[in-house]
C-alpha positions in Angstrom: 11.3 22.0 8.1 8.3 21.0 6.8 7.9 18.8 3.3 7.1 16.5 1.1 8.4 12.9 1.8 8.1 10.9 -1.0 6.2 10.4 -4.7 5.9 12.6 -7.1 6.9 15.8 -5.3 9.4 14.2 -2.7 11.4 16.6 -0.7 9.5 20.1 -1.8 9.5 22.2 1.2 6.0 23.1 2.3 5.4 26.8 4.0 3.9 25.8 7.6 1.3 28.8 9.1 2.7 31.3 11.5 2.4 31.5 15.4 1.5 28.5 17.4 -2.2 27.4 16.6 -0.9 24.5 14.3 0.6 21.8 15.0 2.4 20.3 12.3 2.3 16.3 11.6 6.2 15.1 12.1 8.2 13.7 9.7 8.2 10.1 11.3 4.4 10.2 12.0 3.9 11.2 8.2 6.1 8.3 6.9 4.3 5.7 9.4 0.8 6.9 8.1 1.8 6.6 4.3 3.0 3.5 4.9 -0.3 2.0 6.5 -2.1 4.2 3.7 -0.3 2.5 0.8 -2.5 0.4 -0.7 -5.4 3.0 -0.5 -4.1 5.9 -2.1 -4.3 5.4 -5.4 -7.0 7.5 -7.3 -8.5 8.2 -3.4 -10.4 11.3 -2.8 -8.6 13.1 0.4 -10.8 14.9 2.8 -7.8 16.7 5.2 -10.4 18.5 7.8 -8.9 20.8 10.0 -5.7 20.9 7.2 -3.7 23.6 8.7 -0.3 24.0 5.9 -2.1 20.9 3.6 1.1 19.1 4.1 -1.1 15.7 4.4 -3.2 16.1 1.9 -0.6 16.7 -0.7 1.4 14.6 0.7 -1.4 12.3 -0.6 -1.9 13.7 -3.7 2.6 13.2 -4.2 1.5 9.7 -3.5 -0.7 9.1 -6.0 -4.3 10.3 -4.6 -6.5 12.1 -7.2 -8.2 15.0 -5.7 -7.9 17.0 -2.1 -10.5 19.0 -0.7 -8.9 20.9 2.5 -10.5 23.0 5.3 -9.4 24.8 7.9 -11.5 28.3 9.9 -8.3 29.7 10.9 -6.8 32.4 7.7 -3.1 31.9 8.7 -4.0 27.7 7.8 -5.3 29.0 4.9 -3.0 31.3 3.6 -0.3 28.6 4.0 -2.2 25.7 2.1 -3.0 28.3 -0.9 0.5 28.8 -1.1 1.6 24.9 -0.8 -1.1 24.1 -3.4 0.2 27.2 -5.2 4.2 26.4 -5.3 3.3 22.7 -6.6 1.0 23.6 -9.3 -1.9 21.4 -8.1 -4.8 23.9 -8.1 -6.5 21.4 -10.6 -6.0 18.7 -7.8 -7.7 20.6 -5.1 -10.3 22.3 -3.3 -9.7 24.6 -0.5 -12.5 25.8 1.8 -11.7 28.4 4.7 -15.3 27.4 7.3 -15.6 26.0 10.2 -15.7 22.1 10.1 -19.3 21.6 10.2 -20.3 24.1 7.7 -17.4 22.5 5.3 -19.0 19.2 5.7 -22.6 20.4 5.1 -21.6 22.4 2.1 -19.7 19.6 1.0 -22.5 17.4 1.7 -24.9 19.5 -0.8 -22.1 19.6 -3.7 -22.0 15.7 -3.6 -18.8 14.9 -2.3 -17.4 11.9 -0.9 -14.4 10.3 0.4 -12.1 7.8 0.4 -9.5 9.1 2.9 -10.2 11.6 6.1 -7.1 12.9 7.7 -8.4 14.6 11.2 -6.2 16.5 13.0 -8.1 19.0 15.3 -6.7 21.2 18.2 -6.3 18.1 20.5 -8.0 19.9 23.7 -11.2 20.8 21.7 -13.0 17.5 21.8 -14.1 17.7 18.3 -12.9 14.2 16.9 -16.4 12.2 17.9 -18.8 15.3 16.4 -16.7 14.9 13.3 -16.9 11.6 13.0 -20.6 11.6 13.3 -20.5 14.4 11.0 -19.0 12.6 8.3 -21.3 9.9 8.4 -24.1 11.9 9.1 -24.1 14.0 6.2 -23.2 10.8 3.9 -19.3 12.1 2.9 -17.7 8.6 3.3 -17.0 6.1 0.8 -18.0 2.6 1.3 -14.7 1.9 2.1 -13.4 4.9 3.6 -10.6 4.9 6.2 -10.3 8.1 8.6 -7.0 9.0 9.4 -7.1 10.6 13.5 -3.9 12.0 14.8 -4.4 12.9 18.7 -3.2 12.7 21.8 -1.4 9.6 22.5 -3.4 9.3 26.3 -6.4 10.0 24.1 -9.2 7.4 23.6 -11.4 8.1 20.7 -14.9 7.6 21.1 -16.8 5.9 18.8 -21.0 5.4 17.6 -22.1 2.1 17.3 -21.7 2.8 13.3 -17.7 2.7 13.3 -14.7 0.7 14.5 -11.0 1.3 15.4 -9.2 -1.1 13.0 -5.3 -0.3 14.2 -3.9 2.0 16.4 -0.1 3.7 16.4 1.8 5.4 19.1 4.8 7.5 18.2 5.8 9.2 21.1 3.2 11.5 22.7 1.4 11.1 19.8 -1.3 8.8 18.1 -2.6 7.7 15.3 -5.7 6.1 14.8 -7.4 4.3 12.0 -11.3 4.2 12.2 -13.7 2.1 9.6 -17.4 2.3 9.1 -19.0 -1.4 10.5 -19.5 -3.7 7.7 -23.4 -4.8 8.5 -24.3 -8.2 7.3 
C-alpha cells in the first residue's frame, strides 16, 4: 500500500501507476529520507524528477515543504500523481509537468524556477542520474543550498562533476540513497 507517513496528511493512501515501469519508494526508505531531510523541509521548494505516483513530493509537502513541481514522460506516472495531488487538495501546492526530464528542466529553467530539494529516482538501468545532475546545475535550478535526494541501485556508484559532492550515503537493502551537495568554493 502506498501512503503518506507522517505530517499533515499522515496515513492518506496514495494511488500508485499501473504495470511495472514504477518503482515505488518503500515505506522504510521513505521514513529514513524524511528523517535525514528534517531540518530542510520547511518552506523548501521540491523538485521530484522522474515523480512517478508523487508520493515523495507530497510526502514533502505533508511535511511542511511549500511548493512541488513533479515530472515524469510516462502518462500512467501522470495520471496517478494528478490524482494524488487531486484526492489531497493541493493543486495550489503544485505543479505537474508530463516531458521528458530534460525538456522539464529547460522549461523550468526559462520560468525561473529553483530548488531547494531534488528527489531523483530514475529507471535504475538508464544511466540518467549524472546527465541530470549536470542538468540541474547547468540550467541554474538549484538553490544555494540545495540537497538532491538520489534513490538507486545499492551496487550503484554515482558519478559526480567536479562541481558537486556526496555528503552521506544510506543502504537499505538492495537499495540506496544518496545525498549530493553543490561544492562550497572559497
Amino acid at each position: 500500500m502506498l501512503r503518506i507517513i507522517a505530517g499533515r496528511f499522515g496515513s492518506r493512501k496514495l494511488t500508485a501507476p499501473q504495470g511495472r515501469d514504477t518503482r515505488p519508494t518503500t515505506d522504510r526508505v521513505k521514513e529514513a529520507v524524511f528523517s535525514i531531510l528534517l531540518p530542510y523541509l520547511l518552506e523548501a521548494r521540491v523538485l521530484d524528477l522522474f515523480c512517478g505516483s508523487g508520493a515523495l513530493a507530497l510526502e514533502a509537502l505533508s511535511r511542511g515543504a511549500a511548493r512541488a513541481t513533479l515530472v515524469d514522460r510516462d502518462a500512467k506516472a501522470i495520471a496517478a500523481a494528478r490524482a494524488n495531488i487531486h484526492a489531497l487538495g493541493v493543486e495550489d501546492e503544485c505543479v505537474l509537468l508530463q516531458r521528458e526530464w530534460g525538456q522539464a528542466l529547460t522549461l523550468l529553467h526559462t520560468q525561473g524556477y529553483q530548488f531547494d530539494i531534488v528527489f531523483l529516482d530514475p529507471p535504475y538501468a538508464k544511466g540518467l542520474y549524472t546527465p541530470a545532475i549536470e542538468a540541474l546545475y547547468e540550467e541554474d535550478l538549484l538553490a544555494p543550498d540545495a540537497l538532491i535526494v538520489a534513490e538507486h541501485d545499492a551496487e550503484y556508484t554515482l558519478l559526480l562533476n567536479d562541481a558537486f559532492e556526496l555528503t552521506d550515503k544510506r543502504r537499505y537493502g538492495d537499495t540506496a540513497v544518496s545525498l549530493i551537495k553543490r561544492k562550497v568554493t572559497p
